[in-house]
Structures are given as structure tokens and as C-alpha cells.
C-alpha positions as CSV (number, residue, x, y, z in Angstrom):
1,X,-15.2,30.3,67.2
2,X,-12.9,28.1,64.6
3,X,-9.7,29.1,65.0
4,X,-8.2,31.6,61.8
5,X,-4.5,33.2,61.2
6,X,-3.7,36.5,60.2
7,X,-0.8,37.4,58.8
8,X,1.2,40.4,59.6
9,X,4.6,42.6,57.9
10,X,6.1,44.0,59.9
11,X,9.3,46.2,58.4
12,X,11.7,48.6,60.4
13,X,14.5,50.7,59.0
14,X,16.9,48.1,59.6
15,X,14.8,44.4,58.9
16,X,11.6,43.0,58.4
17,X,9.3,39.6,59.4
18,X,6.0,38.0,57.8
19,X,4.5,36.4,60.9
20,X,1.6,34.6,61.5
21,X,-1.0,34.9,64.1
22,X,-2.9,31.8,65.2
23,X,-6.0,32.8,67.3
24,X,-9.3,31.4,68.7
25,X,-10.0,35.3,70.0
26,X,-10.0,33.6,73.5
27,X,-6.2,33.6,73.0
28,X,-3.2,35.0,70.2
29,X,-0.3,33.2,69.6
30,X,2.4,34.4,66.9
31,X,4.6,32.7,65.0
32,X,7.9,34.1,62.6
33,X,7.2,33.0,59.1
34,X,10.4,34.7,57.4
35,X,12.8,37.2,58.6
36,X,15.0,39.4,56.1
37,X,17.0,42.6,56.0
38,X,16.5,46.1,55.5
39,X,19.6,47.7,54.6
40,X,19.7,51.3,53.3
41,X,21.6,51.6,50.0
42,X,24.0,55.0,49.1
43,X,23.9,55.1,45.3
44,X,25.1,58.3,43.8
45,X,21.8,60.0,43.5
46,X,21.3,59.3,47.3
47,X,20.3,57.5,50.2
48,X,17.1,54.7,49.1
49,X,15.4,51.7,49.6
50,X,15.4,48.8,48.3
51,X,11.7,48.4,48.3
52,X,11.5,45.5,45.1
53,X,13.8,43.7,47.6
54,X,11.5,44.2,49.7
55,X,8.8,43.1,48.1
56,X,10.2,40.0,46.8
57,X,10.7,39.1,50.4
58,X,7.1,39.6,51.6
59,X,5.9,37.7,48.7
60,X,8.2,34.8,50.1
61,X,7.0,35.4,53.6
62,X,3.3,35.1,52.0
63,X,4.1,31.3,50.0
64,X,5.4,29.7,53.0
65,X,2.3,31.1,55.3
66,X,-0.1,29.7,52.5
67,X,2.0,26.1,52.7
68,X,1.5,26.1,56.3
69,X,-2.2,27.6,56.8
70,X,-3.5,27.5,53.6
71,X,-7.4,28.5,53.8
72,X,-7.4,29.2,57.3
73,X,-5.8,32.4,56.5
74,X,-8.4,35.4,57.1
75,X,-6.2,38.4,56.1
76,X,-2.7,40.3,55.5
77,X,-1.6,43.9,57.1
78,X,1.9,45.6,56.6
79,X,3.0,48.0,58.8
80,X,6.6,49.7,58.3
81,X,8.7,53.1,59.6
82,X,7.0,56.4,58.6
83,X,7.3,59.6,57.0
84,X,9.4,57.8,53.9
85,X,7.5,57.7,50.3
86,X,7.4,56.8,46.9
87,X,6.1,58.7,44.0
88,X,4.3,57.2,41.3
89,X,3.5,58.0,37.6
90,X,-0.3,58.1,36.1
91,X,0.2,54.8,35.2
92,X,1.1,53.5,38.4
93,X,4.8,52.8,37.7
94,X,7.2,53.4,40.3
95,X,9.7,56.7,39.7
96,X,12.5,56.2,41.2
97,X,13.7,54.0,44.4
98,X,12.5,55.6,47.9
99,X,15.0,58.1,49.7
100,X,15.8,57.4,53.3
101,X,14.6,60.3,55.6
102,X,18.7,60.5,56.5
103,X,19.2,61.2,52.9
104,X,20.9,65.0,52.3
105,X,18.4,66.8,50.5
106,X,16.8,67.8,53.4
107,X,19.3,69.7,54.4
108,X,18.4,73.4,54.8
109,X,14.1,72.5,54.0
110,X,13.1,73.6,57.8
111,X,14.3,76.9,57.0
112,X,13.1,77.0,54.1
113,X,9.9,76.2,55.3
114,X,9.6,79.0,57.6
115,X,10.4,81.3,55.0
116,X,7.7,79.7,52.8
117,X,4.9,79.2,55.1
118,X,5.9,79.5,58.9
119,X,6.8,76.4,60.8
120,X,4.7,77.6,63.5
121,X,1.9,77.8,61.2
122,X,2.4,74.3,60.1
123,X,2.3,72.9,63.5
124,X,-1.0,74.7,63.6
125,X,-2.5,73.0,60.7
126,X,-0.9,69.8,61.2
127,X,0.4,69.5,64.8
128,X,3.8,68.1,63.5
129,X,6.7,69.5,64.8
130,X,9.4,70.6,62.4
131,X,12.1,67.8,62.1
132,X,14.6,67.0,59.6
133,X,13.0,63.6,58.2
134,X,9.7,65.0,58.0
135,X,7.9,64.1,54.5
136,X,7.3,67.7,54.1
137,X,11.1,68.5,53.8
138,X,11.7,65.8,51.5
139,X,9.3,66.6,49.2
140,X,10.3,70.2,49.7
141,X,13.9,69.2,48.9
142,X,13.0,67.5,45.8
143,X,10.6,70.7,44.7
144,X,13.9,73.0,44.9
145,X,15.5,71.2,43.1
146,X,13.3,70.3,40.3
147,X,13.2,66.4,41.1
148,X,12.6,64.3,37.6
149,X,10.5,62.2,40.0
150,X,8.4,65.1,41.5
151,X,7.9,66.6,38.3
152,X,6.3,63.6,36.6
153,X,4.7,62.3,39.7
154,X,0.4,61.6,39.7
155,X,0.4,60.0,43.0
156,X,2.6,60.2,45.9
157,X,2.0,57.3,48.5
158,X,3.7,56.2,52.0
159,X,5.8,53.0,51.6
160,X,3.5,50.4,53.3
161,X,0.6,51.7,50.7
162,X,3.5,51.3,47.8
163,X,4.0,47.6,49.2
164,X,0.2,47.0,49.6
165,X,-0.7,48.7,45.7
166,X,1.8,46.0,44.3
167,X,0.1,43.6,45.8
168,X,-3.3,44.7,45.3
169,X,-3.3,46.8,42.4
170,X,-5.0,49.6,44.6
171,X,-3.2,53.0,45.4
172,X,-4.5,54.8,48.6
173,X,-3.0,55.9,51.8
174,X,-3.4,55.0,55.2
175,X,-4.4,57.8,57.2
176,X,-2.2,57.0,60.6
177,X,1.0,57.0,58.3
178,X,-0.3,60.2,56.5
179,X,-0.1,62.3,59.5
180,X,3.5,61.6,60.0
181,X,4.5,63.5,57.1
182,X,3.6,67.2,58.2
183,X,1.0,67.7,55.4
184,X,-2.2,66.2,57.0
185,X,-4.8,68.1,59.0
186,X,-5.7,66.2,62.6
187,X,-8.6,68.8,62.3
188,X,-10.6,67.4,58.7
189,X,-8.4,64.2,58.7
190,X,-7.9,65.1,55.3
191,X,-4.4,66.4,53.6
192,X,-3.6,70.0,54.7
193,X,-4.1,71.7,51.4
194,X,-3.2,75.4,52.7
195,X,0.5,74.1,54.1
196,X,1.0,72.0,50.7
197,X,-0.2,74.9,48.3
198,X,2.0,77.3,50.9
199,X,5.1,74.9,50.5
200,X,4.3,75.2,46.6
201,X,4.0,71.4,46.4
202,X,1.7,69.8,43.6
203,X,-1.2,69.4,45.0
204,X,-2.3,66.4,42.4
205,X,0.5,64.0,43.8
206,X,-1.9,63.5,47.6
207,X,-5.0,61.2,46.8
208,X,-7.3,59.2,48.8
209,X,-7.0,58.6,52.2
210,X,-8.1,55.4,54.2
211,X,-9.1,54.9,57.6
212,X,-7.0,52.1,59.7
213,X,-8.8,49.0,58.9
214,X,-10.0,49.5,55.4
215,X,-9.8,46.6,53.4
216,X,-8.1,47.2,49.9
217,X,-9.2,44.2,48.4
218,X,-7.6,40.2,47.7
219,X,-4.3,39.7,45.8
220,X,-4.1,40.8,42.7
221,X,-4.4,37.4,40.5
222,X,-0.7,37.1,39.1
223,X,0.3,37.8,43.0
224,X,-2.3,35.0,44.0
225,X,-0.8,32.6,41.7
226,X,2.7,33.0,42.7
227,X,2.1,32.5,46.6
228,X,-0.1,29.6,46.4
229,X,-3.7,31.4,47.6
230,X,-5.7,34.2,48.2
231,X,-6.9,36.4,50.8
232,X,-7.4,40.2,51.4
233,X,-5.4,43.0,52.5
234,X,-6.3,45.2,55.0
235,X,-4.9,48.7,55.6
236,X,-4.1,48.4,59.2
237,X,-2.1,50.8,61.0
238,X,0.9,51.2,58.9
239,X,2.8,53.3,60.5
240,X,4.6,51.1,63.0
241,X,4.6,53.5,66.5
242,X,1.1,53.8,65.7
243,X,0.6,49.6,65.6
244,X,2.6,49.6,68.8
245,X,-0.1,52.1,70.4
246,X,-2.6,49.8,69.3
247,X,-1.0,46.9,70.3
248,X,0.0,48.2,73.7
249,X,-2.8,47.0,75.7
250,X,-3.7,50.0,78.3
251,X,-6.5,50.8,80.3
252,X,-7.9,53.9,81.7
253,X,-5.6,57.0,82.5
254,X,-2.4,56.0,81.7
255,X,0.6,56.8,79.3
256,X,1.7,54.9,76.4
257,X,5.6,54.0,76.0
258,X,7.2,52.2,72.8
259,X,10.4,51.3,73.4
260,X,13.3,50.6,71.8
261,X,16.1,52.5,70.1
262,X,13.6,55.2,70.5
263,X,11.4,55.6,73.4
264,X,8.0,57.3,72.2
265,X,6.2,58.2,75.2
266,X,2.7,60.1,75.3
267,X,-1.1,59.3,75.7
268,X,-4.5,58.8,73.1
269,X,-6.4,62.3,73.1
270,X,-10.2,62.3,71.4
271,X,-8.7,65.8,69.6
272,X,-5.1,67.2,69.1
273,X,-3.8,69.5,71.0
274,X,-2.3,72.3,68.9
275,X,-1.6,75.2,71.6
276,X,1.6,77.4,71.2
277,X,2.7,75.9,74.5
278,X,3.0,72.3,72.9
279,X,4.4,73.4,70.1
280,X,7.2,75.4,71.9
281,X,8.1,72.1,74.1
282,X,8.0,69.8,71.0
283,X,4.7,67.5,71.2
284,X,3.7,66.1,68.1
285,X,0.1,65.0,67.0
286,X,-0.3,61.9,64.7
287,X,-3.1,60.4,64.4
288,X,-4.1,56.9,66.1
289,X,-6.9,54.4,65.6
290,X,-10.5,54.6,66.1
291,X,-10.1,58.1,65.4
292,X,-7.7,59.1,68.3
293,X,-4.8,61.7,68.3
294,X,-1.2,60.1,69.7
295,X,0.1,63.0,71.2
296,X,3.7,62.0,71.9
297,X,7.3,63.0,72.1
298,X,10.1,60.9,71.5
299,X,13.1,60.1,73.7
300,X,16.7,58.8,73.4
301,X,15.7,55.4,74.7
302,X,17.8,51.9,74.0
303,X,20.6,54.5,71.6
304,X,23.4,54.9,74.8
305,X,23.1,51.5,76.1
306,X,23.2,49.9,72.1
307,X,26.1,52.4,71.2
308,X,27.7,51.8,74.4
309,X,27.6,48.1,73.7
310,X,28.7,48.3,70.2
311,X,31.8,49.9,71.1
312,X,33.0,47.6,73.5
313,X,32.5,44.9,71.2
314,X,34.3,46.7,68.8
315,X,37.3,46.9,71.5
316,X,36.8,43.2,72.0
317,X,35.2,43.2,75.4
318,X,32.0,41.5,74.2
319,X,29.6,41.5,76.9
320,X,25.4,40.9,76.9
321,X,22.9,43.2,78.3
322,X,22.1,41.7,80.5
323,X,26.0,41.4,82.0
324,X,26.3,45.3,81.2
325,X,23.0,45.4,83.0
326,X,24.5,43.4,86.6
327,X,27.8,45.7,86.1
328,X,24.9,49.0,86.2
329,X,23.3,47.4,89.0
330,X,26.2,47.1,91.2
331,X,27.5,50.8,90.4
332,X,26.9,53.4,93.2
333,X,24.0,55.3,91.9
334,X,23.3,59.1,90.9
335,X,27.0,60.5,90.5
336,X,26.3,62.2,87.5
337,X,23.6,62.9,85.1
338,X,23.1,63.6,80.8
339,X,21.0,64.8,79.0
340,X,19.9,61.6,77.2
341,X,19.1,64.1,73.6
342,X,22.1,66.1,73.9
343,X,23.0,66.7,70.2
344,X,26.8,65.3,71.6
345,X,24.7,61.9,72.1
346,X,23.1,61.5,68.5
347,X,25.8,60.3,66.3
348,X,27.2,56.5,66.4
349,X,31.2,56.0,67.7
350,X,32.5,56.2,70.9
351,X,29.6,57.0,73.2
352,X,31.0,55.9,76.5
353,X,33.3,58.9,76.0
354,X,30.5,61.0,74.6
355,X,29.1,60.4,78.0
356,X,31.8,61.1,80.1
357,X,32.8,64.4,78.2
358,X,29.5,65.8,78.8
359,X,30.2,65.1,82.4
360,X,33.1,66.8,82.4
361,X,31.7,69.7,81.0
362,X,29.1,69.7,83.4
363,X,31.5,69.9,86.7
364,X,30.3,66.4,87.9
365,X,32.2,63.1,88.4
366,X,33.3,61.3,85.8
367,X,32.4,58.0,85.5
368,X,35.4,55.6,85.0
369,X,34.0,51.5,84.7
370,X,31.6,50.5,82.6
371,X,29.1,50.0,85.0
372,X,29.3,53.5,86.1
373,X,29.2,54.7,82.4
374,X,25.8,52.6,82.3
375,X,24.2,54.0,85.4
376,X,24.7,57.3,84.8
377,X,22.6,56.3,81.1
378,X,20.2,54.4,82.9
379,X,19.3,57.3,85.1
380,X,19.4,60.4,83.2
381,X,17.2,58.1,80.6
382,X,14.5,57.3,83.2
383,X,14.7,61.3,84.4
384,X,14.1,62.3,81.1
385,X,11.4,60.0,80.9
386,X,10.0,61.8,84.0
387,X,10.4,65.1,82.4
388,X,8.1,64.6,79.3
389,X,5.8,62.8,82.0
390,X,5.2,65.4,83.6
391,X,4.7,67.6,80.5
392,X,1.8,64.9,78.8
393,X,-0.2,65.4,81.9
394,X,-0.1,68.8,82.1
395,X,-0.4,69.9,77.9
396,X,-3.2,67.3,78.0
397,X,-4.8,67.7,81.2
398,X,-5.1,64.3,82.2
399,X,-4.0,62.8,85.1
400,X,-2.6,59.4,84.3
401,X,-1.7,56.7,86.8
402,X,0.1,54.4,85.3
403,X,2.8,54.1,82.1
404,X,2.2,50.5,79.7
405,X,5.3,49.9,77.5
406,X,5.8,47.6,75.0
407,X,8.6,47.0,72.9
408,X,11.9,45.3,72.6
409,X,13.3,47.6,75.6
410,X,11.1,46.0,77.9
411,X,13.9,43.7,77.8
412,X,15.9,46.3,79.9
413,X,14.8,45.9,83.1
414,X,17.2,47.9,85.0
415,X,15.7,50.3,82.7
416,X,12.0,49.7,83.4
417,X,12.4,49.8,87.0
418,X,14.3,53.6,86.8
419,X,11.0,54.7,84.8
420,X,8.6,53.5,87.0
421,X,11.1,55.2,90.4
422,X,11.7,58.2,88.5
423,X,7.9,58.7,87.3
424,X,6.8,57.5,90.6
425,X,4.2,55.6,88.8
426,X,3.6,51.5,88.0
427,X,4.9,50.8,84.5
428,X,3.0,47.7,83.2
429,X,5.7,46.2,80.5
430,X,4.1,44.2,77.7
431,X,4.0,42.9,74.9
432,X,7.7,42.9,73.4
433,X,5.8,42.4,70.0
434,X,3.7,45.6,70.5
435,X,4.1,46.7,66.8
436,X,2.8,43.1,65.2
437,X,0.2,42.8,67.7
438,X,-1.2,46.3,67.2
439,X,-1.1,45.8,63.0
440,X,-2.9,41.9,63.8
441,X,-5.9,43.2,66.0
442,X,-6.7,46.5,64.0
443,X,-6.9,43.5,60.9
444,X,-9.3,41.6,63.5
445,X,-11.5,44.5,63.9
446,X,-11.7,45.2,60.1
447,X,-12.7,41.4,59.6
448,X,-15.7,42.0,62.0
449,X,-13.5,38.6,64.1
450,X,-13.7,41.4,67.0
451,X,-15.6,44.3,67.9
452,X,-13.2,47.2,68.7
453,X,-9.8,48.0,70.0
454,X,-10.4,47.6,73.2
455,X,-11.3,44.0,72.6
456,X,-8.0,43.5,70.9
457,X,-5.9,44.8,73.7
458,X,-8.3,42.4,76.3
459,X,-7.1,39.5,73.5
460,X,-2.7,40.4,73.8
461,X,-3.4,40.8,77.9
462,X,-5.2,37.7,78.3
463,X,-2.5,35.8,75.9
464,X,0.8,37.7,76.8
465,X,0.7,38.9,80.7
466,X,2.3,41.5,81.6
467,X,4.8,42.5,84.0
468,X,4.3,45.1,86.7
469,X,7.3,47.3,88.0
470,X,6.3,49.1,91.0
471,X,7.6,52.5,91.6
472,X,10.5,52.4,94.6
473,X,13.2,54.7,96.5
474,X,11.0,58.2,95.8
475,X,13.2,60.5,98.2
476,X,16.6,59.8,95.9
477,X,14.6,59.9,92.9
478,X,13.2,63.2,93.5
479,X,16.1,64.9,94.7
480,X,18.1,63.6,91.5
481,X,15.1,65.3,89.5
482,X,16.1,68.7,90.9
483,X,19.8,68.2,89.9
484,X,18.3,67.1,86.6
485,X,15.9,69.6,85.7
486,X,18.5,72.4,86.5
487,X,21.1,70.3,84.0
488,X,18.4,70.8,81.2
């Protein structure tokens, strides 16, 4: 088969890339176009976007691919972070810049939507759990206070759909991004109508949804002429822990693990699983491709090795991870353990005392040198992984064998080893690029360039192979799971 290029944009809450993907299907290999930042801006009506910035740089992104590849290019996906939106007017016209989900008029919305509707109840229409950033309890914030924007809004869309409308002229939403924002039924994959008429949101705003894969159709013709060409754009999966599902490429019985900042761990389910018993621990359903459920549960991941990191640069005792990571390495191991999501672990500053105060508090040893700071991270990390492990298999009644994680934190091998000895599974680590490879294969599929998913994943394992970390030392790991399960 003549060999074609996709392009792919790929935008996290902190920067964004157009890439190219060269491929012959036999083989994928990817290519940076144009990286930019993402900065969140505080103006005095709140935390936003700059999402014309944004734009402007994609379009930029989009001229050099067409210098470089011209005709051979077949399509265009975005993918960005979720639950953040913009609001729209009849016309079309943007109302206002995007919030962040940090932004402070959340503040006081989950209790306010238990008093409206029940945040139980939501879970059970929606299987999202109740969290600060949700899209529910931003639009909720902007309802009680009589938002201009809300008021005047006719369509209300995520922000890789804003991204895609400008450059297509064609509004929908993607339906893996939709079910991040607490107002979408896993059930009739439509919008949950009873928990948005319950919240007292306008129903009017929440319009057509797409599956992964649609195609929205080519550039609009002013967008054509300023990048040089034409092509179409698909709706891929836009919501970038969903690309990284798709891109991680798994096979049979086995967990899925995105990692970075965040780890996201959890496994693809045919149908959600919306019991009290998942809802009580915290599992959250969104919905995946080829009409699967990602039941998952995120986890501190990368945030105390990055913070940790961060502040001894800002001491001046720069140091790479991978010197932090020898320092770890030669520490004596299991003198004391955290709780990775302790709420005294969540904000930025000074987190190699954050970790030794909870130590303190606990009665154990404190750790002193850096490498003993960074142990005792890398282990209760990897235990914590092996907590929610052992709660996917048993809320979803699968035995799984095996853990494939892709991601930047792949990088941390010290890391990826303690997950694959605390699970007491193999962790298969690969691709780093999960998100762009999962937004580049679901645009294959739509093209009709590939069958199916499964074909895709074949496509990043054949071209990026994958590293296997074998599961070691189960006596100490075990015991260390006792002292951490009674910690929790």
C-alpha cells in the first residue's frame, strides 16, 4: 500500500504538538511538526484558555505539514485534556475564553449537586464520580451565578470540537470527551437528560454527539487557503486518556496504565459498571472506542518525583532523573511508606518535606537523603498501584495477567519495575507516545486505511517494541503491602 501521513494535535494542559505520521500500515513512524505552549491565563474574570492562541498555532503546525507532505496527507485528528468547554452563541461565535477546570467557581458545586440531584444518583446515570473539575460543576457554577455566557449560550461544545468547528465550520461533540463531563449516559450513549434537567442546566446548550472516528468534513475554504491544502478532519478520540487507551497496544486480559503526572490505571469493559460498590471506592466510567467503557481510577503517578525534582532545582542542586533515579536505587528499601493521594501530597512546594512529615506522623522512619526521600515515593507509588489492581479485577470480574503502560513515565524505570514487583504481574511498557498514537490509528480506522483497533495496536507493536518488566522479590513486596494497606 503507497505510503500516506496523518496528521495528529495533540494539546495537554501545559503544551501542544502537530505531528506527522508517516506509515505504509506495515510500519508507523512519527515525526514533530511544531511544538508550542499551553499556558493558563488569570484574568480578573478567572482562570482561561487561550484557545485563539491555540488555534493560531495548529494552523501553523498544519502549513508546515502541507510544505513537507503536501497531497500525501490523508487526514487531521486533535485530541486535548477533558472535561474543559466552550460555549457558543446561535451564530456560532465564541462567548467568552474557556475556564480552566482549577478555575474557583467550582468551589462549593459537589454539594450543591447533592442537594440538587444526589451525587450518588449521578454516578448512577453517568458513572462519573463527583470531582471538583468535572464539567457538570462548572457549568453548575456558572448557572448559580447567572453566567452572561450560559445565559446566551445555543451550543455548548468540549474544546477539541471548538478547535475542530473553527476549522471545519461543523459544531458536534465527540462522544469519548463527552462522557468526561458527568452529564452523559454510558447506558444510551446519549447526554444524560434527567441529571442535566435535575442540575437545572439548559438543556438546548448539549447537541449532537459523534462517535470516535467520524469524519466532520475538509477545511473550511478560508482555512484551506491559508495552510497551503486540503484534507479532512476526523473526530478521533479527543479526549487524550482516551487516545492513550487506544494507542496503548494490549492484548487479552490485561490492565491499561497511562502514565505520567497522573497514572490512570483500569481496563476496557463491553458495559459500565455502575454498582454502589464502585462508586463508594471511586471508579469512574468514560467511555472508550469501538464502543467500550474505560473503567479506570487515577493515581498520583510522576507528581512526587516532578515536585521533588523541582524543588531541588530550585535549591540549586540540579540533578536528572535519571541521577535521582541511581540515588533511589542505591537507598535501603521499604523504611517507610505514603500514601501517594494524601491530600498533604496535592499541592506544588516543598514536597520532599511533605513526605517526610507524613512520616513523621505516621511513627515510621524518616527519611533523610534524597535517595531515601525517592524510595520511599517510588514504593508507596507502585503499592498504591497494587491497591487499585487489585480492586479493577475484582469490581470488573476479570482476571487480568498482565499491566501495558504507555506514557512519558515509562521513562521511570525504577518506577516500572516497583509496579510490575508490587502487582506481581509483567508490565509491558510502550509506546511513550501512547496519546498521538491512539488519536493517529482511530483516524486510520475512520479512513477505511485499517480495519479496526486491534489492527492499529498490531501497527504501534510491530513499529515501537515494547519493553517487558518482569515481576521480582514477591515475599518483600507482599509483606510491605500489609504495612501498606493498614497505612490507608
Amino acid at each position: 500500500m503507497k505510503e500516506k501521513v496523518y496528521l495528529a494535535v495533540d494539546i495537554g494542559a501545559g503544551s501542544g504538538r502537530v505531528l506527522a505520521a508517516k506509515t505504509d500500515f506495515q510500519s508507523l513512524e512519527l515525526e514533530d511538526l511544531h511544538r508550542f505552549d499551553n499556558p493558563g491565563t488569570d484574568l480578573p474574570g478567572g482562570l482561561v484558555w487561550n484557545v485563539l492562541s491555540l488555534y493560531r498555532e495548529i494552523l501553523h503546525g498544519l502549513k508546515l505539514g502541507v510544505q513537507k507532505y503536501g497531497d500525501n496527507i490523508a487526514a487531521l485528528g486533535i485530541d486535548t485534556w477533558g472535561v474543559d468547554f466552550a460555549l457558543l452563541d446561535a451564530q456560532g461565535r465564541l462567548l467568552g475564553l474557556p475556564h480552566q477546570y482549577r478555575d474557583a467557581r467550582t468551589d462549593g458545586m459537589e454539594e450543591e449537586c447533592e442537594r440538587r440531584f444526589g451525587n450518588a444518583k449521578i454516578y448512577a446515570s453517568t458513572g462519573i464520580m463527583p470531582f471538583f473539575l468535572n464539567s457538570s460543576h462548572q457549568i453548575l457554577g456558572e448557572a448559580v451565578r447567572d453566567g452572561a455566557a450560559l445565559l446566551n449560550a445555543s451550543h455548548f461544545v468540549m474544546i477539541p470540537d471548538l478547535l475542530a468547528y473553527w476549522l471545519t465550520g461543523r459544531i458536534a461533540v465527540e462522544r469519548t470527551n463527552a462522557s468526561t463531563t458527568q452529564l452523559f449516559s454510558p447506558i444510551t450513549k446519549d447526554w444524560a437528560w434527567e441529571v442535566i434537567e435535575g442540575l437545572g442546566l439548559p438543556k438546548k446548550i448539549f447537541g449532537e454527539v459523534v462517535e470516535p472516528g467520524t469524519p466532520l468534513g475538509k477545511l473550511r475554504d478560508t482555512v484551506a487557503e491559508e495552510v497551503g491544502g486540503n484534507f479532512p478532519v476526523i473526530a478521533t478520540v479527543t479526549h487524550d486518556t482516551g487516545a492513550a487507551v487506544a494507542g496503548i497496544p494490549g492484548e487479552g486480559n490485561y490492565a491499561f496504565l497511562s502514565s505520567g503526572t497522573w497514572s490512570i490505571l483500569g481496563t476496557e469493559l463491553p458495559e459500565p459498571v455502575l454498582t454502589e460498590e464502585a462508586f463508594t471506592v471511586g471508579w469512574a466510567n468514560e467511555q472508550g472506542v469501538e464502543d467500550t467503557t474505560r473503567f479506570l481510577r487515577n493515581i498520583s503517578g510522576g507528581w512526587l518525583f516532578q515536585e521533588c525534582q523541582r524543588y531541588w532545582t530550585g535549591q540549586g542542586e540540579e540533578m536528572t532523573y535519571s541521577q535521582l533515579a541511581e540515588l533511589a536505587l542505591e537507598a535501603e528499601p521499604f523504611t517507610a511508606l505514603v500514601d501517594p493521594d494524601h491530600d498533604d501530597l496535592k499541592p506544588p512546594g516543598r514536597m520532599p518535606q511533605r513526605i517526610q512529615d507524613l512520616c513523621r506522623e505516621t511513627s515510621q522512619p524518616i527519611p533523610q537523603s534524597k535517595g531515601a526521600i525517592l524510595r520511599v515515593a517510588t514504593e508507596s507509588v507502585a503499592l498504591k498501584h497494587r491497591v487499585r489492581f487489585d480492586q479493577v479485577q475484582k469490581l470488573s470480574g476479570r482476571t487480568l495477567d498482565r499491566i501495558h503502560m504507555g506514557g512519558g513515565g515509562i521513562q521511570n524505570e525504577l518506577l516500572t519495575q516497583a509496579i510490575a514487583n508490587s502487582c506481581q504481574v509483567p508490565v509491558h511498557a510502550g509506546p511513550i507516545e501512547a496519546t498521538a498514537c491512539g488519536n493517529l490509528i482511530t483516524q486510520m480506522v475512520a479512513t477505511g486505511d485499517l480495519p479496526d483497533i486491534a489492527a492499529g495496536r498490531k501497527l504501534i507493536r510491530d513499529s515501537l517494541p515494547l519493553k517487558i518488566y518482569l515481576p521480582e522479590d514477591s515475599a518483600s513486596w507482599q509483606e510491605a503491602l500489609a504495612r501498606f494497606v493498614k497505612l490507608l
